[in-house]
C-alpha positions in Angstrom: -29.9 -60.1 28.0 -26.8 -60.3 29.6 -24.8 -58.1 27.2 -27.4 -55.3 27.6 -25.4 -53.5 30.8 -22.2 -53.9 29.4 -23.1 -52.3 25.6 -24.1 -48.7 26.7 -20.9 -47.7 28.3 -18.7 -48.1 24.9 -21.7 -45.4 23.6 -21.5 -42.8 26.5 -17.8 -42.8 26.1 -18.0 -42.3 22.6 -20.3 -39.7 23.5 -18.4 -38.2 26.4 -15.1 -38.3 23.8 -17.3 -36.2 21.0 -18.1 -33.5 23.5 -14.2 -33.0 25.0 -12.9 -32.9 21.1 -15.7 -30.4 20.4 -14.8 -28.7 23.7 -11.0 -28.4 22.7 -11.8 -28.1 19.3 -9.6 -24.5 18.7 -12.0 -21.4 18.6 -12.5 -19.4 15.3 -13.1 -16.2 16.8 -10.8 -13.7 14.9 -10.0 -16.3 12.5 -11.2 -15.3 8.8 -10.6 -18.1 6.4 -10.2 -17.6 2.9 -11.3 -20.7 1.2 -11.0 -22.2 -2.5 -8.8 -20.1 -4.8 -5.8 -20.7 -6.6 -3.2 -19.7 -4.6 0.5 -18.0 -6.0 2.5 -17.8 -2.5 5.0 -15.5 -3.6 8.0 -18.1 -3.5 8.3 -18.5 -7.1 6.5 -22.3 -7.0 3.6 -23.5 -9.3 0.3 -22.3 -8.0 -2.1 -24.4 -5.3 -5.2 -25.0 -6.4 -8.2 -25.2 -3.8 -6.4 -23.5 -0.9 -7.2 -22.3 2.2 -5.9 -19.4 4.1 -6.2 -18.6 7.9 -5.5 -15.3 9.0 -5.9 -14.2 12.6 -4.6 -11.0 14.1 -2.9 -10.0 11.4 -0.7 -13.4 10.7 -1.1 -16.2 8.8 -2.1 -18.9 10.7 -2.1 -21.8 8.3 -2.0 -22.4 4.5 -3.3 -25.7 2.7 -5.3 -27.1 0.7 -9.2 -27.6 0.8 -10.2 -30.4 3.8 -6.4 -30.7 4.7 -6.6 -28.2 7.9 -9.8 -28.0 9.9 -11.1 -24.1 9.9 -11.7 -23.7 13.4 -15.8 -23.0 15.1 -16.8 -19.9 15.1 -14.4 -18.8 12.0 -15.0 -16.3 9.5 -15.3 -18.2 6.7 -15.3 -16.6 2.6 -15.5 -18.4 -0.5 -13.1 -17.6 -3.3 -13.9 -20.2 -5.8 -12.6 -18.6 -9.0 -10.3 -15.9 -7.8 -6.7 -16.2 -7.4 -4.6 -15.2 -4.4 -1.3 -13.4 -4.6 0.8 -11.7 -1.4 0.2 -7.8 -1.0 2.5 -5.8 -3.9 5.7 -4.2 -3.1 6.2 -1.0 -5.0 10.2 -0.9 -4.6 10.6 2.4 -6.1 8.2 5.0 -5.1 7.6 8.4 -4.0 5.2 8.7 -1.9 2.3 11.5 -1.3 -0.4 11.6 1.2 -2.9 11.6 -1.5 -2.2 8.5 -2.7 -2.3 6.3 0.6 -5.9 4.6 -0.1 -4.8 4.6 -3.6 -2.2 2.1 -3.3 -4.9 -0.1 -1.4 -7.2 -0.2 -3.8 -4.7 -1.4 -6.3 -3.2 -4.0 -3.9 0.2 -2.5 -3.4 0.4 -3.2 1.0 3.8 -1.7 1.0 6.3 0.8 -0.4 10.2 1.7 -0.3 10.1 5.4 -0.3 12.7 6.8 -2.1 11.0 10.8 -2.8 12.5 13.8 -2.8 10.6 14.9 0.4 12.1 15.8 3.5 13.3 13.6 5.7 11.3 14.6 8.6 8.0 14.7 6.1 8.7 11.7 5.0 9.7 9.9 8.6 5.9 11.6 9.5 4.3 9.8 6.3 5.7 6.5 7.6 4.5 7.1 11.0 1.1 7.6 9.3 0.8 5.2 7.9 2.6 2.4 9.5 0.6 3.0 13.1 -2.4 3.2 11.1 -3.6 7.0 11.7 -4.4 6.3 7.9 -5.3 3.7 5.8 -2.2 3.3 3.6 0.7 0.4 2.7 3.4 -0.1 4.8 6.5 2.5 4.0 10.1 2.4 4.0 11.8 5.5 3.7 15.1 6.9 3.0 14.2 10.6 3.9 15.4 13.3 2.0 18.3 12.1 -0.7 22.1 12.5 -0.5 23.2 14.4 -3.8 26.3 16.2 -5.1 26.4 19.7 -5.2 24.6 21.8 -5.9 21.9 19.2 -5.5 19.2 18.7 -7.9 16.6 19.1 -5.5 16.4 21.8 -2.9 15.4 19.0 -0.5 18.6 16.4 -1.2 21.6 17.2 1.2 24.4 18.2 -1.1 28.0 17.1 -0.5 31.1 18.3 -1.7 33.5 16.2 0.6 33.9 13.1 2.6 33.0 14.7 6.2 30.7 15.8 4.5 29.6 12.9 3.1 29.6 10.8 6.1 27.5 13.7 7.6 24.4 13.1 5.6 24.8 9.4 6.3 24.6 10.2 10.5 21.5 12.7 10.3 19.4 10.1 8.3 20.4 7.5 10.8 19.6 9.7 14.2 16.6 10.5 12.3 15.6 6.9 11.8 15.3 5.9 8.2 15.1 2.5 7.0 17.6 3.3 4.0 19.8 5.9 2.3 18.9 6.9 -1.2 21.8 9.2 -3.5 21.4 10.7 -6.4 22.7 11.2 -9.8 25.6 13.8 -8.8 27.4 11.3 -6.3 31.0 10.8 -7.6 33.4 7.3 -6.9 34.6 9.7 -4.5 32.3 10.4 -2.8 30.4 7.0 -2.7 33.2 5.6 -0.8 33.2 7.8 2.6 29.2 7.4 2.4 29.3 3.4 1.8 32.0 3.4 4.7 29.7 4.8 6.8 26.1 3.6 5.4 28.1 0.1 6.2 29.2 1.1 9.9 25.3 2.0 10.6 23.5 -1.0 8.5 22.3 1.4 6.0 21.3 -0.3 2.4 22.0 2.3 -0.1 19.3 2.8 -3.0 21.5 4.5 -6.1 20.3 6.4 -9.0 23.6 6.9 -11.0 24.8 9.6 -12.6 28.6 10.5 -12.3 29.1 7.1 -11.2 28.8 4.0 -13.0 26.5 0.9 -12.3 29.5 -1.6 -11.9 31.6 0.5 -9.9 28.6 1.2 -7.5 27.5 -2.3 -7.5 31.2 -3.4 -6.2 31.3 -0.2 -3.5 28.3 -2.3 -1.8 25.2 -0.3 -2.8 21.8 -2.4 -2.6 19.8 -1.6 -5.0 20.2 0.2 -9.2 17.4 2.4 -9.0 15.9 3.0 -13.3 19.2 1.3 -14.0 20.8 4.2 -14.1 24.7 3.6 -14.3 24.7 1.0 -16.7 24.8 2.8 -20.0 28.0 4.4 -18.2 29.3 1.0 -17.7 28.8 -0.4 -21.5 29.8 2.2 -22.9 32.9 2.4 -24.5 33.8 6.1 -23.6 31.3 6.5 -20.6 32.9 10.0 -20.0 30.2 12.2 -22.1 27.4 10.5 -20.1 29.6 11.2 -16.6 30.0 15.2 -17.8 27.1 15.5 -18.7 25.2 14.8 -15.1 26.7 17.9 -14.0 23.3 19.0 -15.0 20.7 16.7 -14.5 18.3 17.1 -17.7 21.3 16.7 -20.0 22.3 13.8 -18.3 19.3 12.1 -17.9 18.1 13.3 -21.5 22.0 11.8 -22.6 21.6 8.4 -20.6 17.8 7.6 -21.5 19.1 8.0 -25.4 22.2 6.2 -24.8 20.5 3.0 -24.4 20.4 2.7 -28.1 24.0 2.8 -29.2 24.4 -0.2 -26.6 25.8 -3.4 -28.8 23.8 -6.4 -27.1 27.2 -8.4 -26.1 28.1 -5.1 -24.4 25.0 -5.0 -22.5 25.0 -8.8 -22.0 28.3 -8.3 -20.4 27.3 -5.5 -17.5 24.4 -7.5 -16.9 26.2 -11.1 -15.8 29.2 -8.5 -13.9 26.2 -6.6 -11.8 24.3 -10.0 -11.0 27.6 -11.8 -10.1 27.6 -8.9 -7.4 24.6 -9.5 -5.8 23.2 -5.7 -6.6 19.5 -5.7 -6.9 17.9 -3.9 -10.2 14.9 -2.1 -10.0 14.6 -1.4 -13.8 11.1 0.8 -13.7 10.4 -0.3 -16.8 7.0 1.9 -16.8 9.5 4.9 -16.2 11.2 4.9 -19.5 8.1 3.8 -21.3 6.1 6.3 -20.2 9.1 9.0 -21.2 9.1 7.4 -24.7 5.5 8.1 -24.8 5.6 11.2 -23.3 4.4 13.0 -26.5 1.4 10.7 -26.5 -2.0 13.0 -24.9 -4.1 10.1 -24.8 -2.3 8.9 -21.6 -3.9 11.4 -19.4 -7.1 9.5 -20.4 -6.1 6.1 -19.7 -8.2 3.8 -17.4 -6.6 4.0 -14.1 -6.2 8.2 -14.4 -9.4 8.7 -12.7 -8.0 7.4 -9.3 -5.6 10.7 -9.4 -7.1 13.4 -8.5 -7.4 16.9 -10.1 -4.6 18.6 -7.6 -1.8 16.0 -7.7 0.3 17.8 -10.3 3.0 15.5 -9.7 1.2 12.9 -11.8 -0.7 15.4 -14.4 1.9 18.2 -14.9 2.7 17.1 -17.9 3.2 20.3 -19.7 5.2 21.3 -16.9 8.2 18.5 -17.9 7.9 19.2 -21.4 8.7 22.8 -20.4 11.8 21.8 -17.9 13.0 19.0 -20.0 12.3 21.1 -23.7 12.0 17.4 -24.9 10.7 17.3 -29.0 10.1 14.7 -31.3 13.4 13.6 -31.9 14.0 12.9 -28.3 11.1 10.8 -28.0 12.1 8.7 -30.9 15.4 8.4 -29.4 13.7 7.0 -26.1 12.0 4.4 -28.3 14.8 3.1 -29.9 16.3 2.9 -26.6 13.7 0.6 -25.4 14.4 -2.7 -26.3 18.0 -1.9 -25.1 16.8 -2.0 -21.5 14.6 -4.9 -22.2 17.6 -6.7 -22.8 19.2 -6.0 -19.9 16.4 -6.9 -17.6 16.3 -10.1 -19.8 20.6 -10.8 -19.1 20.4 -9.8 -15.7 18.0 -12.0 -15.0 19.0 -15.1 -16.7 22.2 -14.1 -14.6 20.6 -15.0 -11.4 20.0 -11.0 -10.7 17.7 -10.0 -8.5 14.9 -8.1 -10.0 12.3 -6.1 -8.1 9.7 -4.2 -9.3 9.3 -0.5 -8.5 7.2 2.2 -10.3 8.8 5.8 -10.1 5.1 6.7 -8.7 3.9 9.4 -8.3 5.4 11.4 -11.5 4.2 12.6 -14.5 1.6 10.0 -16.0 2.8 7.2 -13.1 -0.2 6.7 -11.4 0.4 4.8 -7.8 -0.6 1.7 -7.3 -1.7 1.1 -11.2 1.9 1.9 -12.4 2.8 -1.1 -10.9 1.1 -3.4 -12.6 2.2 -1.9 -16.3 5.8 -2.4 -14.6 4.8 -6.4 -14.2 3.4 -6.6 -17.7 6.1 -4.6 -19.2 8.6 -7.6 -17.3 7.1 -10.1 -18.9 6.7 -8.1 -22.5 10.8 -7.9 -21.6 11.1 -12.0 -21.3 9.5 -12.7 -17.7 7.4 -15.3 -16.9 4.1 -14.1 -15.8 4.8 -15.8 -12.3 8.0 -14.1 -12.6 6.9 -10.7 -12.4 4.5 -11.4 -10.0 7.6 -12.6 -7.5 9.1 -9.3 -8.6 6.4 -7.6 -7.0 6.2 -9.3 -4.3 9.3 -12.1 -2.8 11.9 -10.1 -4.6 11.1 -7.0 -3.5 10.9 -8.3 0.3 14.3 -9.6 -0.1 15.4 -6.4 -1.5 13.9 -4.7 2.2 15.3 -7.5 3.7 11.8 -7.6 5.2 11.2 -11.7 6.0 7.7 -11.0 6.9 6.3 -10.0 3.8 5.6 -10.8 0.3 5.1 -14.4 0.8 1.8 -16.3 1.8 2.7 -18.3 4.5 2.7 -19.6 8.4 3.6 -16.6 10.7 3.5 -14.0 7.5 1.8 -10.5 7.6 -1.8 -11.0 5.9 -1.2 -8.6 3.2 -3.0 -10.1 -0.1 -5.0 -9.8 -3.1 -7.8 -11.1 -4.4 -7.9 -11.5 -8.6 -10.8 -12.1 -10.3 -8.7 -13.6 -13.4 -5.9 -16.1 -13.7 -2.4 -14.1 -14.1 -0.7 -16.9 -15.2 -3.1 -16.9 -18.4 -2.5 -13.3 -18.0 -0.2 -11.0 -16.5 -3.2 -7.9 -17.2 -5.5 -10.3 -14.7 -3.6 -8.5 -11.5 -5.5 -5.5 -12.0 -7.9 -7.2 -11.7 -8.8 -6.9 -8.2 -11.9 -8.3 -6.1 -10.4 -7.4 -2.6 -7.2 -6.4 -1.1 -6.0 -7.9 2.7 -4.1 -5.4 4.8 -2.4 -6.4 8.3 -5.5 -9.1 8.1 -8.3 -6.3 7.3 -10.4 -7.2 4.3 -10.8 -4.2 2.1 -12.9 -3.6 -1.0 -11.1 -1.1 -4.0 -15.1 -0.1 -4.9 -15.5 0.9 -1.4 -12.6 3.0 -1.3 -12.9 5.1 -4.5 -16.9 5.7 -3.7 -15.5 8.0 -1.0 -12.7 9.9 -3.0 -16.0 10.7 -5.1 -17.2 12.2 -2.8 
């Protein structure tokens, strides 16, 4: 009897310590937690199975696996037993049009490097867009309106003829605010030195489609990136002067170049590709760029799944006619692209057993590239070349971070933007499963690709 008065304070304190844990317990409100998939972070490591996500204002609070964190009271909790989770895409070569903003949602690309032909002041507009969030849309990099020789290929590229000049261009996109420079195909050594002096004085990555300059030489004058990697068949080759020549005019070079690929011996590629990577140059191959031209002559593409997300006024995707026309392409130049093809797979291949960085980019929007779903036929045309499926995916998503020196994105971690995507399938089984998609995170808002393209129906 004696023990009675002395037994119940142990159990009010237990009591009195459930409440104040309870009490301090953290709350869940804002927190959406994404519970039970396989996760792919982004880093490049073997996928977590049974993980758990908390996102909260836009950030990632906390990744681990299943009954390893507590998900906080009050949480918005969502089961994704099944699925697979992979970081928001990174289309590292694009072009970007208003049209396709909810577009490259839908197919989970959460960000874009903007290298169009657009002005800079549209373009600078466009990122304002959809950065702020006037429009739902990825997150966009842009480098304005290009820097060409002259004349310039584009009526919108600056053309420049000298080093003032040169160093010119470089200023105005700079006072103007890009994130990056992009030049173009008529750029001579010449001139790429002035511009990198000055790109360098200003912290201006260069993005470089080559023309009259070759991928080595552009790679050791400090550019970032090799956009289509343009510039190497310059560099292999043992007289690279008819390919130089010839970019005095852009279709003969480019037609020249794209064909070139196939007189490439493989040690000479093999070679280029362990010089560019021991330069730290990124590649953005766009792969699905020179397929698509070696398939140019093929109608049915118009009709493949994906084409209905374009809509009937974006002629930059479904002029087809209107290259042929321009271009005058026939038969014998498609065949000629093909046999070029597993050229370039070989150098993605070298460059990346080299330790090269590789990001993937889709040319999108041109003729047949159709944006967000161009990206994924770049990812399975990386691994047709000799990626890993997890490798492609870290193309389109660490890699091409790195390349935007951009810390904040493309990996699925504490005190990372929430941009994700949730997979239906297993890419690892198969790279196809990325497109996939059962939802797409953006800045931590959940969005639903079915959703979206009910209202471009309409």
């Amino acid at each position: 009897m004696g023990l009675l008065p002395t037994a119940r304070p142990p159990i009010l304190l237990t009591a009195a310590v459930v409440l104040l844990s309870v009490a301090c317990k953290p709350s869940g409100d804002g927190v959406i937690a994404l519970e039970g998939a396989t996760l792919i972070d982004g880093s490049g490591g073997d996928p977590v199975k049974d993980a758990v996500i908390l996102v909260k204002n836009g950030r990632i609070e906390a990744v681990a696996r299943v009954n390893e964190i507590a998900v906080p009271r009050g949480a918005q909790t969502i089961s994704l037993i099944g699925k697979t989770v992979i970081p928001g895409l990174i289309d590292a070569h694009a072009h970007a049009e208003r049209w396709a903003a909810e577009r490259y949602v839908a197919w989970g690309v959460t960000t874009v490097r903007d290298l169009g032909a657009m002005t800079t002041d549209s373009a600078m507009a466009l990122r304002n867009d959809w950065n702020l969030g006037a429009e739902l849309g990825p997150r966009v990099l842009t480098a304005g309106g290009m820097i060409d020789g002259v004349p310039p290929t584009y009526p919108t590229a600056t053309g420049v003829a000298s080093a003032g000049a040169a160093r010119k261009a470089v200023d105005q996109r700079a006072v103007a605010g890009t994130d990056l420079l992009k030049i173009y195909t008529k750029i001579t050594p010449l001139l790429l030195k002035p511009l990198m002096d000055e790109a360098s004085t200003l912290r201006l990555r260069v993005a470089a489609h080559l023309g009259k300059t070759d991928a080595v030489s552009a790679a050791r004058a400090g550019v970032a990136s090799l956009e289509h990697m343009a510039g190497v068949v310059q560099a292999a080759a043992r007289n690279p002067a008819p390919y130089v020549n010839a970019h005095d005019r852009f279709l003969t070079g480019w037609t020249l170049e794209e064909s070139g690929w196939a007189s490439l011996d493989s040690a000479s590629v093999a070679r280029v590709a362990r010089v560019l990577a021991a330069t730290q140059v990124a590649v953005v191959p766009t792969l699905v760029l020179h397929e698509t031209l070696a398939r140019l002559d093929n109608p049915t593409l118009l009709l493949r799944p994906g084409m209905e997300d374009v809509p009937a006024s974006a002629a930059s995707v479904r002029d087809v006619p209107g290259l042929l026309k321009r271009t005058r392409w026939r038969a014998a130049d498609f065949q000629a692209f093909r046999r070029a093809r597993p050229r370039q797979d070989q150098f993605v291949r070298e460059f990346k057993r080299a330790g090269g960085l590789l990001a993937a980019g889709s040319d999108a929007a041109n003729q047949l590239l159709v944006p967000g779903l161009s990206l994924h036929e770049e990812m399975s045309l990386l691994v047709a070349a000799g990626l890993t499926p997890l490798e492609a995916i870290t193309a389109a998503t660490r890699k091409g971070a790195q390349l935007l020196r951009a810390d904040s994105l493309g990996l699925l971690a504490p005190g990372k933007v929430a941009d994700l995507v949730v997979l239906d399938g297993d890419p690892i089984k198969g790279i196809a499963a990325t497109r996939r998609i059962a939802s797409v995170m953006v800045r931590g808002r959940l969005i639903q690709p079915d959703s979206l393209r009910r209202t471009w129906g309409k």
